[in-house]
NUNUMI-56581 format. One line per 3 residues: number of its first residue (from 1); for each residue x, y, z of N, C-alpha, C, O. Coordinates in nm, 3 decimals. Example, Ala and Ser with C-alpha at 12.3 -4.5 7.8 and 13.67 -1.06 7.14 Angstrom:
<pts>
1) 1.319:-0.569:0.780:1.230:-0.450:0.780:1.320:-0.330:0.780:1.424:-0.332:0.846 | 1.285:-0.225:0.708:1.367:-0.106:0.714:1.290:0.003:0.787:1.341:0.114:0.804;
</pts>
This chain:
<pts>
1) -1.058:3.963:0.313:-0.957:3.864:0.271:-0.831:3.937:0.224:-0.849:4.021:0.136 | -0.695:3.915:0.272:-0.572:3.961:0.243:-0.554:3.906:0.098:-0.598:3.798:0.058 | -0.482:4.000:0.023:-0.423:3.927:-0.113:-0.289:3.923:-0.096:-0.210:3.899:-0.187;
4) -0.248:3.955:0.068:-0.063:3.994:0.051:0.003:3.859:0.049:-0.004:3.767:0.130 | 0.084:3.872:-0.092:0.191:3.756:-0.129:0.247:3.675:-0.001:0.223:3.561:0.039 | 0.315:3.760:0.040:0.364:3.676:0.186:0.297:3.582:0.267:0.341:3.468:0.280;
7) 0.173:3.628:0.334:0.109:3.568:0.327:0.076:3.439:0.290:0.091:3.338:0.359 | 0.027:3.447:0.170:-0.028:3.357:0.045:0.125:3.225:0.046:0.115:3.104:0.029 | 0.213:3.280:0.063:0.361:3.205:0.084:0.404:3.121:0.220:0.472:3.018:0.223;
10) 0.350:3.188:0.322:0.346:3.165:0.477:0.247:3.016:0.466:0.284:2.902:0.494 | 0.113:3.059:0.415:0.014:2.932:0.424:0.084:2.816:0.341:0.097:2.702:0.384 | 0.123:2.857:0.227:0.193:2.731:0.145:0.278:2.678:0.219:0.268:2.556:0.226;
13) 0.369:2.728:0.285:0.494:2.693:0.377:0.455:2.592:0.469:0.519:2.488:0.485 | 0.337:2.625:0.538:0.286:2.554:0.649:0.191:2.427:0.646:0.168:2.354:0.743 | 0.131:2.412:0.495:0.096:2.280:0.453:0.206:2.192:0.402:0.311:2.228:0.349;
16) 0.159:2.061:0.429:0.296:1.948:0.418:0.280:1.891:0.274:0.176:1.868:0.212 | 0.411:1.876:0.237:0.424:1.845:0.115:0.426:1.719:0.104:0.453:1.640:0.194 | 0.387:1.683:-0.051:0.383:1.543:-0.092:0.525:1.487:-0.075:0.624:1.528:-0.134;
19) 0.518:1.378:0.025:0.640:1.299:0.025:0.636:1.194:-0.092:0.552:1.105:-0.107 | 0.766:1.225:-0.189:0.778:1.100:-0.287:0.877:1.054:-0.241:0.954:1.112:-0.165 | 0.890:0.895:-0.303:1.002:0.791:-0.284:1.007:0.803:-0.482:0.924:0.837:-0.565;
22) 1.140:0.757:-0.488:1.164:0.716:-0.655:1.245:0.646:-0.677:1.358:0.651:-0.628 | 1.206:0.568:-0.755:1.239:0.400:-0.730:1.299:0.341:-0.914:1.212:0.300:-0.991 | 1.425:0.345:-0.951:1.436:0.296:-1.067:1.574:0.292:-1.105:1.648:0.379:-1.059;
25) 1.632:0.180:-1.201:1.753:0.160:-1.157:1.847:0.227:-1.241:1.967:0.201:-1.241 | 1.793:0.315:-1.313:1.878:0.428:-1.405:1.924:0.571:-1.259:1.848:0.634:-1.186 | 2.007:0.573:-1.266:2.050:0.677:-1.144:2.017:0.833:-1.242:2.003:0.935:-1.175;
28) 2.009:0.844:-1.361:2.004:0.970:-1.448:1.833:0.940:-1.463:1.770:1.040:-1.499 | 1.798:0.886:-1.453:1.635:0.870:-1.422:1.563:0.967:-1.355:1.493:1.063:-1.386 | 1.622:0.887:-1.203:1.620:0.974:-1.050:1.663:1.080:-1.077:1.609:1.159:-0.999;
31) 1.756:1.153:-1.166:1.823:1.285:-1.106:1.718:1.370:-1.179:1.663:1.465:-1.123 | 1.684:1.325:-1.342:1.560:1.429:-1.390:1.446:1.437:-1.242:1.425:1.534:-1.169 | 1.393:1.312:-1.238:1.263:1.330:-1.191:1.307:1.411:-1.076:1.227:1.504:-1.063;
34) 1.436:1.416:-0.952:1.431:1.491:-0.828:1.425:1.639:-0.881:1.352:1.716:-0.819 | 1.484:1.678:-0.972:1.494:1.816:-1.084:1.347:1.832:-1.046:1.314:1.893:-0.945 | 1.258:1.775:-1.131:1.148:1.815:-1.158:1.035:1.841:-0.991:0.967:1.940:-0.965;
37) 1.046:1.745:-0.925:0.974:1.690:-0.826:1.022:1.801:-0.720:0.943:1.881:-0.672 | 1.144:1.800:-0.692:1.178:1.871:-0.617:1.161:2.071:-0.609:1.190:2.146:-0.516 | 1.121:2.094:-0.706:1.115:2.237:-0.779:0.987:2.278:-0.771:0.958:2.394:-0.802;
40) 0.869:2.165:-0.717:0.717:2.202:-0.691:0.735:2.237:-0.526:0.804:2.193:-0.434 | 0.642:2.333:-0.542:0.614:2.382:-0.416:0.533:2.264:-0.288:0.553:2.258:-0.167 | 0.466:2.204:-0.352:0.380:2.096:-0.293:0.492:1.960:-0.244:0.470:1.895:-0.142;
43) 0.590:1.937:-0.318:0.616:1.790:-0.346:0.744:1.819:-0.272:0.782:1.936:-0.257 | 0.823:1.697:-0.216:0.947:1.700:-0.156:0.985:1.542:-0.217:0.913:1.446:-0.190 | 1.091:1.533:-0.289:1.162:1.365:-0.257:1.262:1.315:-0.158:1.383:1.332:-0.143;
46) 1.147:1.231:-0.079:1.272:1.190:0.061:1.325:1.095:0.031:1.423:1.079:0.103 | 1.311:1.009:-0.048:1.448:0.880:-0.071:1.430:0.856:-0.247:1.341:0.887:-0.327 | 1.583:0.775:-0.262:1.564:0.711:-0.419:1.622:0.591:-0.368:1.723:0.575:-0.300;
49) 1.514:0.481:-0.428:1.589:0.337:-0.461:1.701:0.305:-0.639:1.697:0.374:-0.741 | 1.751:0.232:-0.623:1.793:0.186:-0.700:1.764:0.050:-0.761:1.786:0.013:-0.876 | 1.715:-0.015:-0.664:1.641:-0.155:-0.701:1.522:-0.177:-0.669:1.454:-0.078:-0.642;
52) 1.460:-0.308:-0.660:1.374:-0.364:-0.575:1.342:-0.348:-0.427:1.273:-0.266:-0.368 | 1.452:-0.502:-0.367:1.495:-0.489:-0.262:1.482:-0.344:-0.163:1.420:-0.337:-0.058 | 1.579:-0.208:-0.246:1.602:-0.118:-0.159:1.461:-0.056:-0.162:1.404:0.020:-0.085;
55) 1.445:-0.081:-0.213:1.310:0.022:-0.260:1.179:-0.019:-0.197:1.086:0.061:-0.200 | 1.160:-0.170:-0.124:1.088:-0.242:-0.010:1.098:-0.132:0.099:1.016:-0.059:0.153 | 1.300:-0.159:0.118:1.349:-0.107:0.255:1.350:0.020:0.303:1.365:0.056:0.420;
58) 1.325:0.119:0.160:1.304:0.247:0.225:1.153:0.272:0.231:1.105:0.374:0.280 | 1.090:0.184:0.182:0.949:0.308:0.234:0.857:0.201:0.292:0.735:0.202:0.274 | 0.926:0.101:0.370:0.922:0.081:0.498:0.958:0.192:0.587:0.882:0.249:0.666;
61) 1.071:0.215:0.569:1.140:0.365:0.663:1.077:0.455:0.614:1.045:0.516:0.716 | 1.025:0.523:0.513:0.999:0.648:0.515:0.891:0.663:0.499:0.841:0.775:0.489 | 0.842:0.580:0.493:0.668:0.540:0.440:0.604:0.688:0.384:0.537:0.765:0.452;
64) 0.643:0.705:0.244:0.644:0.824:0.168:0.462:0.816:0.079:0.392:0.721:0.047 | 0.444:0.950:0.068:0.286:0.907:-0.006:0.280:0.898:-0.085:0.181:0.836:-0.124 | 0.368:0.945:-0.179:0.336:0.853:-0.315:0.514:0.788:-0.395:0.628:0.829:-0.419;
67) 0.452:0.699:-0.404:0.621:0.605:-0.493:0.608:0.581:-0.643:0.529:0.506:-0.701 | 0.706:0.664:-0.695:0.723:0.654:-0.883:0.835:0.536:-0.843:0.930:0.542:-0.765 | 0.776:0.408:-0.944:0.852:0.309:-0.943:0.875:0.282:-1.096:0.784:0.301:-1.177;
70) 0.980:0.244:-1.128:0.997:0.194:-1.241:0.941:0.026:-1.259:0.923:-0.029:-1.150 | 0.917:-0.044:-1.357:0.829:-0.164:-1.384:0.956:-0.278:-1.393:0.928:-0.390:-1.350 | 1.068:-0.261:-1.435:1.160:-0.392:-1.478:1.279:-0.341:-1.407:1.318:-0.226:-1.425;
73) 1.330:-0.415:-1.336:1.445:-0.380:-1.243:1.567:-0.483:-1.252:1.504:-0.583:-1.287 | 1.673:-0.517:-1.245:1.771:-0.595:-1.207:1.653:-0.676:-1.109:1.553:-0.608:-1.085 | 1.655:-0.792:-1.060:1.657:-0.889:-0.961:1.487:-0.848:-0.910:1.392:-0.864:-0.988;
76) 1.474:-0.804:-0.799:1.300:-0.741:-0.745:1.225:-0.628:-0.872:1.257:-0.512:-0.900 | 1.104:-0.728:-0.939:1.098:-0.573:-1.033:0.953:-0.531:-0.971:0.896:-0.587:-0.877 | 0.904:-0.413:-1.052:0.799:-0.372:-1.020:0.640:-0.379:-0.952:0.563:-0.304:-0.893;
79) 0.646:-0.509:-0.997:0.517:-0.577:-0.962:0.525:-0.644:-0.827:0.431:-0.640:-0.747 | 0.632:-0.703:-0.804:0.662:-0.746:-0.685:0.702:-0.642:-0.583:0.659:-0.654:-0.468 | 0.782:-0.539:-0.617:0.729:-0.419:-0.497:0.620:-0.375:-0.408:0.605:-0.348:-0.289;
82) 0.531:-0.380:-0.551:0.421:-0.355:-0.548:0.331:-0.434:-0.414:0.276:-0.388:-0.314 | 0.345:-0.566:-0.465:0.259:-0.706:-0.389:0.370:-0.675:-0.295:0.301:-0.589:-0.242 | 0.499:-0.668:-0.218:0.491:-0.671:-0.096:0.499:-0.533:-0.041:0.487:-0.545:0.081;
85) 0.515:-0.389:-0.077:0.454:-0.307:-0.013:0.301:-0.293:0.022:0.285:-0.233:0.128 | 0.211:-0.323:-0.027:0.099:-0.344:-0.041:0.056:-0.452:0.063:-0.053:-0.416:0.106 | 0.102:-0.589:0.132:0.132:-0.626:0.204:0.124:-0.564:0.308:0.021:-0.587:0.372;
88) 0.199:-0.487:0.355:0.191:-0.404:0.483:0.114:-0.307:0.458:0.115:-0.259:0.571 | 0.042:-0.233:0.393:-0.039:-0.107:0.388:-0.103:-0.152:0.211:-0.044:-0.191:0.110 | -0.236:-0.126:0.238:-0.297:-0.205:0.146:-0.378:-0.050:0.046:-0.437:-0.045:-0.061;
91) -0.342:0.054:0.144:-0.317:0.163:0.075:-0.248:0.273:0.044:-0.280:0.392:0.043 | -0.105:0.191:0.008:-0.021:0.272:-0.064:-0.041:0.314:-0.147:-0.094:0.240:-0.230 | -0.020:0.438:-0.183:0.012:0.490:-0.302:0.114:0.461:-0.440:0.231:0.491:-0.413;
94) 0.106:0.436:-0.511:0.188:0.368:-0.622:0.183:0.374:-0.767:0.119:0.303:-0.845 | 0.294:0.511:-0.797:0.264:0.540:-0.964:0.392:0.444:-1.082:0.514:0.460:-1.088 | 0.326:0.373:-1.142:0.427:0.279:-1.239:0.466:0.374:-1.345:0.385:0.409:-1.430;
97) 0.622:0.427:-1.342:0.645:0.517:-1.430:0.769:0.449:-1.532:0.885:0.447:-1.491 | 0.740:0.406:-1.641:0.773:0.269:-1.721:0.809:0.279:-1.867:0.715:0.296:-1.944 | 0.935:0.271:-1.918:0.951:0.277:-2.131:0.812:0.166:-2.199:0.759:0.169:-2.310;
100) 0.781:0.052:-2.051:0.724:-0.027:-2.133:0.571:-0.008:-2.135:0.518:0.054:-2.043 | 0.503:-0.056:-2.228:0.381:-0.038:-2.242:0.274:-0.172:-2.305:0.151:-0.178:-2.292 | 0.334:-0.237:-2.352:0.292:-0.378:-2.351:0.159:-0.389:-2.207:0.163:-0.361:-2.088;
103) 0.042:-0.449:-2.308:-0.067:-0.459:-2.207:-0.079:-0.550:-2.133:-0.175:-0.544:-2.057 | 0.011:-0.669:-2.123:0.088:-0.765:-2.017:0.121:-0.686:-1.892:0.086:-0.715:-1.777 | 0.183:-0.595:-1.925:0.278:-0.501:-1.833:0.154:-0.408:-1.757:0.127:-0.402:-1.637;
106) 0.105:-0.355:-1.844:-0.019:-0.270:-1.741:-0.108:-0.347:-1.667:-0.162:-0.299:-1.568 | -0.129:-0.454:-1.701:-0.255:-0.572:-1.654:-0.209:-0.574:-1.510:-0.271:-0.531:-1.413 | -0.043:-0.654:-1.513:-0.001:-0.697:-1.459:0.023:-0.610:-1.276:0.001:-0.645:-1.160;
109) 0.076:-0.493:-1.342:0.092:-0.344:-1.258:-0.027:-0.330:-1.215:-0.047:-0.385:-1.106 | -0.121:-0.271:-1.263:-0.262:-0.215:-1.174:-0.326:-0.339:-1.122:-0.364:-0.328:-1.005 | -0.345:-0.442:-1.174:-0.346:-0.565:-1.051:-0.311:-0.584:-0.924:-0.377:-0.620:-0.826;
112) -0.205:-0.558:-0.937:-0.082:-0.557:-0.828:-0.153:-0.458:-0.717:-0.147:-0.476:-0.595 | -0.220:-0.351:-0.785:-0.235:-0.236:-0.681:-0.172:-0.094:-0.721:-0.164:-0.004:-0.637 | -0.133:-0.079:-0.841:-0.055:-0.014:-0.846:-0.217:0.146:-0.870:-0.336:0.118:-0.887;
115) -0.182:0.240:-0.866:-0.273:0.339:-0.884:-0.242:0.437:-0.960:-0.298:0.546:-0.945 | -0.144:0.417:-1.056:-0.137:0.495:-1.202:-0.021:0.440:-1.250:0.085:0.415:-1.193 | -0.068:0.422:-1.400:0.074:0.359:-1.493:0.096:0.480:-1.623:0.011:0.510:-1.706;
118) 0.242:0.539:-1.611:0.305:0.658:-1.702:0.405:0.601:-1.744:0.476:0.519:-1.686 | 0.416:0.658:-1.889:0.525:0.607:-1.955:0.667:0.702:-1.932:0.662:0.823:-1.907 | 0.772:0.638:-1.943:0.851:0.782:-1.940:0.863:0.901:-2.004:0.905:1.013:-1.973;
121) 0.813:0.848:-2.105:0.798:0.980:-2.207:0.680:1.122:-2.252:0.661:1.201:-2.344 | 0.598:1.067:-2.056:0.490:1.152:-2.070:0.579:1.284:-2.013:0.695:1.277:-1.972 | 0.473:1.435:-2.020:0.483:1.558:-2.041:0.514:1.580:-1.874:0.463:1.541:-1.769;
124) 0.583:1.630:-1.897:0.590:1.692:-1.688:0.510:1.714:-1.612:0.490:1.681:-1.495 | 0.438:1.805:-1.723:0.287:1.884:-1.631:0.185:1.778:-1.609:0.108:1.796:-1.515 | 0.167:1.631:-1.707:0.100:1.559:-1.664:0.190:1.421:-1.570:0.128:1.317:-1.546;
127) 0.305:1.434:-1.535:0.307:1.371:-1.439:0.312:1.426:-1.327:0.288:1.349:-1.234 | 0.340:1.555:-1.293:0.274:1.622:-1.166:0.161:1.587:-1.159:0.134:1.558:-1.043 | 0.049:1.568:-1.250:-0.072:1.620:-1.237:-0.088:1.474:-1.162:-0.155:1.469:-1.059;
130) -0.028:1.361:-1.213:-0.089:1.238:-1.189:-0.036:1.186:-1.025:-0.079:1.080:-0.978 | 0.051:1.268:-0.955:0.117:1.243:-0.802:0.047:1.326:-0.752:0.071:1.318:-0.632 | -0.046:1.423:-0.772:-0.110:1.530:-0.669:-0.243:1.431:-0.685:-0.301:1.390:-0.584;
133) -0.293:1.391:-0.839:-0.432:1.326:-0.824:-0.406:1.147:-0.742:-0.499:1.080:-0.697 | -0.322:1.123:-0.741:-0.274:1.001:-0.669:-0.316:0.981:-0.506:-0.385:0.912:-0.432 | -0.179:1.143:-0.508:-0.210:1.173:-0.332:-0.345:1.172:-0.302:-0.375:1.114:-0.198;
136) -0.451:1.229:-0.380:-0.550:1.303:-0.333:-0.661:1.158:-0.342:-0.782:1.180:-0.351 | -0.622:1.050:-0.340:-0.679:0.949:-0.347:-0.727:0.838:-0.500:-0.783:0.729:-0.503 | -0.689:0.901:-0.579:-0.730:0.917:-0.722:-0.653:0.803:-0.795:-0.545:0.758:-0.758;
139) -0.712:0.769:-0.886:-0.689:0.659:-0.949:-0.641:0.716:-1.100:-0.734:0.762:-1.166 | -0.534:0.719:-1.153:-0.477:0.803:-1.290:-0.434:0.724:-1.402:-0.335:0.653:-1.385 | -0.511:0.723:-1.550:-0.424:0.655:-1.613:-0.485:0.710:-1.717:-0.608:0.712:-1.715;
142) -0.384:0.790:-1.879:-0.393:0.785:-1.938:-0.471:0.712:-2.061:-0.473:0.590:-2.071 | -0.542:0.808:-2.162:-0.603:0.696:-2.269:-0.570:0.596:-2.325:-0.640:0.498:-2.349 | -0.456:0.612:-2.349:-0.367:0.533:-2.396:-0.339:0.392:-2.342:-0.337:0.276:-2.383;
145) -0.323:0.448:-2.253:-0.251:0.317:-2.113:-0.445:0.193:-2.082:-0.494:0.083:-2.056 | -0.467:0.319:-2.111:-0.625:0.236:-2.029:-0.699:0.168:-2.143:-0.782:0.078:-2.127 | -0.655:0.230:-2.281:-0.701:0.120:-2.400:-0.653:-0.028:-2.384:-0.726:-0.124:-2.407;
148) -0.516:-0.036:-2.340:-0.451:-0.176:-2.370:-0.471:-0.222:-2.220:-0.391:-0.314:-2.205 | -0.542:-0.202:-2.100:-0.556:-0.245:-2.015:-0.716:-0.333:-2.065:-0.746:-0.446:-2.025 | -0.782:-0.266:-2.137:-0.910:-0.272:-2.195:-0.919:-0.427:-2.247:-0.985:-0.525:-2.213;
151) -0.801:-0.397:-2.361:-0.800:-0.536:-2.424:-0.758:-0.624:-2.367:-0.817:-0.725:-2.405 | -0.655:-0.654:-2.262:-0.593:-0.755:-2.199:-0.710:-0.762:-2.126:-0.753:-0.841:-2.210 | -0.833:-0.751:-2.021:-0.926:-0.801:-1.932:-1.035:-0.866:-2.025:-1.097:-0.971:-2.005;
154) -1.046:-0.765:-2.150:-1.129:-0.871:-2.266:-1.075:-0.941:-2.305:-1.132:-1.043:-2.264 | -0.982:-0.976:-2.373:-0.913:-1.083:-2.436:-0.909:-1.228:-2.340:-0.937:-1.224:-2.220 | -0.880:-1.326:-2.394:-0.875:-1.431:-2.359:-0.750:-1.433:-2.279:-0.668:-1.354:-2.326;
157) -0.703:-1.501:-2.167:-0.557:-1.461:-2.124:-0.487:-1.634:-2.129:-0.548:-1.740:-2.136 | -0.382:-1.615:-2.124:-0.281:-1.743:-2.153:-0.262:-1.813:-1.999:-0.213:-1.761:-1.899 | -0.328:-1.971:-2.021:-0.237:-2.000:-1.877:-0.115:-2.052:-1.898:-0.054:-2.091:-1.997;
160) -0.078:-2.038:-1.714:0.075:-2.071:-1.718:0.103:-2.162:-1.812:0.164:-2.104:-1.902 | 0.091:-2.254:-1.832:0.116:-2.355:-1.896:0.156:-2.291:-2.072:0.256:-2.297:-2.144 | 0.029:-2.236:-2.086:0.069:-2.165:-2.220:0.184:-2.075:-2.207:0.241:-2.071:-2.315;
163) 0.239:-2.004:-2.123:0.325:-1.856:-2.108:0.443:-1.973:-2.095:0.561:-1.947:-2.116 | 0.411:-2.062:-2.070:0.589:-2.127:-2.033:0.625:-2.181:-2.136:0.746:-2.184:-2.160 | 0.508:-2.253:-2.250:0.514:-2.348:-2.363:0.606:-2.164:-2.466:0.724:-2.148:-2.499;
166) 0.497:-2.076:-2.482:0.568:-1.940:-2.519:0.671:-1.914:-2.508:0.734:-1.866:-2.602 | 0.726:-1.939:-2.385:0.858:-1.866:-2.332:0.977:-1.953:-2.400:1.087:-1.907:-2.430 | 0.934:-2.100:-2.421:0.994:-2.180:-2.492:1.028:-2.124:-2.657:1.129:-2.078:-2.708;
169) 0.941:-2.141:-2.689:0.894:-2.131:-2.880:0.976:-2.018:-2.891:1.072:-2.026:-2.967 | 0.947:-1.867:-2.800:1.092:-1.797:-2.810:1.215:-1.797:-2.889:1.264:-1.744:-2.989 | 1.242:-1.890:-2.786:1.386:-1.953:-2.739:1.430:-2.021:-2.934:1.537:-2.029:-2.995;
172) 1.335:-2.044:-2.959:1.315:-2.157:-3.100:1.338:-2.320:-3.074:1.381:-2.389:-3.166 | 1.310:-2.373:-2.956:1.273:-2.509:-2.908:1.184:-2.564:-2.972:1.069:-2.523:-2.985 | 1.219:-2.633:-3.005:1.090:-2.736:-3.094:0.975:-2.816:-3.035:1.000:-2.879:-2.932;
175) 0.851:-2.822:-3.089:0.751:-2.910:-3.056:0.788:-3.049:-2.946:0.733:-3.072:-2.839 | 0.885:-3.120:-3.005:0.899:-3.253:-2.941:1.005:-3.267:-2.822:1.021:-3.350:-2.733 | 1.090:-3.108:-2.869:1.215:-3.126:-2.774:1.108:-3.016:-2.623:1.151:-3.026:-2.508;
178) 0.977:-2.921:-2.650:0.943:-2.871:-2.553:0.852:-2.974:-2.476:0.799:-2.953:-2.367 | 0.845:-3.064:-2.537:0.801:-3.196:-2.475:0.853:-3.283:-2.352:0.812:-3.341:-2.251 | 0.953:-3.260:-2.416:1.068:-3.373:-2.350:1.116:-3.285:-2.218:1.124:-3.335:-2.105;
181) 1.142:-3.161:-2.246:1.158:-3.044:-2.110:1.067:-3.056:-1.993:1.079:-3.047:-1.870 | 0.938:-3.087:-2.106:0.769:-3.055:-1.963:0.751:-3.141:-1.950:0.672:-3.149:-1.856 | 0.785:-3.274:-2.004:0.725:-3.429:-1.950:0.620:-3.445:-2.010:0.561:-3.552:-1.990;
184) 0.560:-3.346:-2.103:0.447:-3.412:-2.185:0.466:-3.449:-2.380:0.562:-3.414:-2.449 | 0.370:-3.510:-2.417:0.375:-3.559:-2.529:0.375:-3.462:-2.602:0.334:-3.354:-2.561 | 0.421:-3.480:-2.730:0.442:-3.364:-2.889:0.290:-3.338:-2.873:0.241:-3.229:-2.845;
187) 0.220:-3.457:-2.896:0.081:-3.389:-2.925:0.004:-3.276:-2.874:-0.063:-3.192:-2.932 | 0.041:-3.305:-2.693:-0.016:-3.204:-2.596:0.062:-3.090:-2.643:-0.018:-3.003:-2.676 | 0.189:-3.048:-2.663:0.268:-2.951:-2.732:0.185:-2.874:-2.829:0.161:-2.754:-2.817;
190) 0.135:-2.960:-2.940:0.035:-2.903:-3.021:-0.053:-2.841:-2.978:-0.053:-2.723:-3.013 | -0.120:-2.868:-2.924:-0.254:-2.884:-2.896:-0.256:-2.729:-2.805:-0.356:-2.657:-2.809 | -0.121:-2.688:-2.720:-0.111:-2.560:-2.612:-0.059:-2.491:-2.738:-0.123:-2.388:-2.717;
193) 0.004:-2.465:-2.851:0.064:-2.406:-2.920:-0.067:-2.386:-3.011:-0.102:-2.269:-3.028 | -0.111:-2.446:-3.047:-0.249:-2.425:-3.137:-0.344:-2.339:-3.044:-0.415:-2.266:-3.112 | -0.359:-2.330:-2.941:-0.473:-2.261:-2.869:-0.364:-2.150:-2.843:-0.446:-2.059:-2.836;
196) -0.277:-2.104:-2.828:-0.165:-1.977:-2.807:-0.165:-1.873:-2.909:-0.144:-1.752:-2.901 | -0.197:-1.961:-3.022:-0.237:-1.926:-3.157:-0.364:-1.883:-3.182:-0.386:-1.793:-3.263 | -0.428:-1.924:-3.135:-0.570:-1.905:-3.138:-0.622:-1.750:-3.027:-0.710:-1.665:-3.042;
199) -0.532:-1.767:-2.933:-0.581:-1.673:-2.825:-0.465:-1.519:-2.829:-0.452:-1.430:-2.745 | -0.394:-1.541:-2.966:-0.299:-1.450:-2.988:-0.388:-1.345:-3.089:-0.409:-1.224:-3.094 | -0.431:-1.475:-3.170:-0.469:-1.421:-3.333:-0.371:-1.422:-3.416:-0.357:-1.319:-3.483;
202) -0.278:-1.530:-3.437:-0.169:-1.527:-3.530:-0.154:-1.647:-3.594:-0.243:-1.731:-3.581 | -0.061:-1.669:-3.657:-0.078:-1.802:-3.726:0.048:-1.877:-3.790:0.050:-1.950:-3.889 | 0.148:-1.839:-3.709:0.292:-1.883:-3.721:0.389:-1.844:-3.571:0.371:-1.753:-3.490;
205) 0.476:-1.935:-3.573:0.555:-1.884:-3.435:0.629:-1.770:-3.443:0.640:-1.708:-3.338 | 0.680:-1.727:-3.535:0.738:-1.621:-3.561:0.641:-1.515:-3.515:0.697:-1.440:-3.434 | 0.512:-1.483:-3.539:0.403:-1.381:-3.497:0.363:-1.405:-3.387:0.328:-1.309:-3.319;
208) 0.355:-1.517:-3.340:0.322:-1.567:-3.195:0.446:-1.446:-3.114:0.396:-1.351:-3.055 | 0.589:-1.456:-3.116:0.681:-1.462:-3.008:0.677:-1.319:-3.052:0.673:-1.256:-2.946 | 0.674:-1.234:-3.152:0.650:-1.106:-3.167:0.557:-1.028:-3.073:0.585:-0.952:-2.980;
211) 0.437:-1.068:-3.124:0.315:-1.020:-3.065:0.312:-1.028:-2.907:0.269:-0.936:-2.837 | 0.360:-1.141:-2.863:0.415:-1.165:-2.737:0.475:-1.065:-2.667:0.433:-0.987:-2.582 | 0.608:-1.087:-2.732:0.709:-0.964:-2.666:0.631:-0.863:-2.648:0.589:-0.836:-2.535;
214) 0.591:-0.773:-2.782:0.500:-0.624:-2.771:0.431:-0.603:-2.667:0.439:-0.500:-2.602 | 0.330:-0.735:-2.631:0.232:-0.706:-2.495:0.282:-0.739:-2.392:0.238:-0.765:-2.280 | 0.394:-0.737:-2.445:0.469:-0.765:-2.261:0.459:-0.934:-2.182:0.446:-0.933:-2.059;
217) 0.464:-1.052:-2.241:0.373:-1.115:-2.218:0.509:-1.213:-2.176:0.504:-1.296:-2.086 | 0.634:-1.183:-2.261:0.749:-1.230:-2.280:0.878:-1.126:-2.277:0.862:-1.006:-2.300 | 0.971:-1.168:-2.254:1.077:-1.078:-2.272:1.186:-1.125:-2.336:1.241:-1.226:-2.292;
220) 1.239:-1.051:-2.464:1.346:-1.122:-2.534:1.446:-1.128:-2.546:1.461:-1.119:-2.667 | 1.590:-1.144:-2.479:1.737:-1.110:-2.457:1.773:-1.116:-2.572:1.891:-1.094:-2.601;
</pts>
């Protein structure tokens, strides 16, 4: 067996590198991660989206093996990438690389299909680690990430009906006036707000729309 470097350099040369796509609508985002991504011997980045939309349209075209997508986008966000790349190839590769962490947000993502969820603020060496174990078929997710995935499949989950009555109470809409919006009675109002409460663990609206936001469940302008 040769130990000569060259060599050892020649074979690396001649295996194909991980094609990434990177997908997120901070353009100083993209430029760390191509820094980083681009500087491995293994990895090459052939396109960056900036949105949704583009981010469908290129890897349709480039059909890259693994895609760091960001989770909340202007207009097409994450999850919906997700469900229609996935659509056409039902095994894409797909790492959710995200500020948010709300267990709404992870539920929501690895549902989708997604096959690893990173926060932005993880370590370099473990997000390399998590696009080579991706490529390599692998399913990646932090302790962290996989605790609050834990609780959202145990927990009781909100139906629509509840997430919209929520999305209201927000807002600070009242009992009778979120009535009058949905076509149903104050009472039924109660009655979804009392079980929201119940399936939150809280016991005022103020803790309701908090707790909300945190798990991602809501979003608050």
């Amino acid at each position: 067996m040769s130990n000569n470097p060259s060599q050892a350099e020649d074979r690396l040369q001649l295996e194909p590198k991980i094609k990434v796509l990177l997908v997120d609508d901070h353009e100083v985002v993209r430029e760390g991660l191509l820094a980083i991504i681009d500087y491995q011997d293994d990895m090459k980045v052939v396109g960056e989206a900036g949105n949704g939309e583009q981010a469908v349209k290129l890897w349709q075209e480039l059909r890259p093996d693994v895609t760091l997508l960001d989770l909340r986008m202007p207009g097409m966000d994450g999850v919906s990438v997700i469900t229609a790349v996935r659509a056409v190839d039902a095994g894409a590769r797909i790492i959710i690389l995200t500020t948010y962490d709300g267990d709404e947000d992870v539920y929501r993502g690895m549902r989708a299909g997604a096959s690893a969820y990173l926060l932005k603020d993880t370590r370099r060496e473990e997000l390399l680690q998590c696009i080579r174990a991706v490529y390599a078929g692998e399913t990646y997710m932090p302790t962290a990430v996989a605790a609050k995935l834990a609780v959202q499949i145990r927990g009781e989950r909100l139906t629509p009906r509840e997430l919209q009555i929520l999305g209201l109470i927000a807002e600070g809409v009242s009992n009778r006036s979120i009535g009058q919006k949905l076509f149903i009675s104050e009472g039924t109002v109660k009655s979804h707000v009392k079980s929201i409460f119940e399936k939150l663990g809280v016991l005022s609206r103020t803790e309701a729309v908090a707790l909300a936001a945190k798990r991602g469940l809501i979003r608050l302008t």
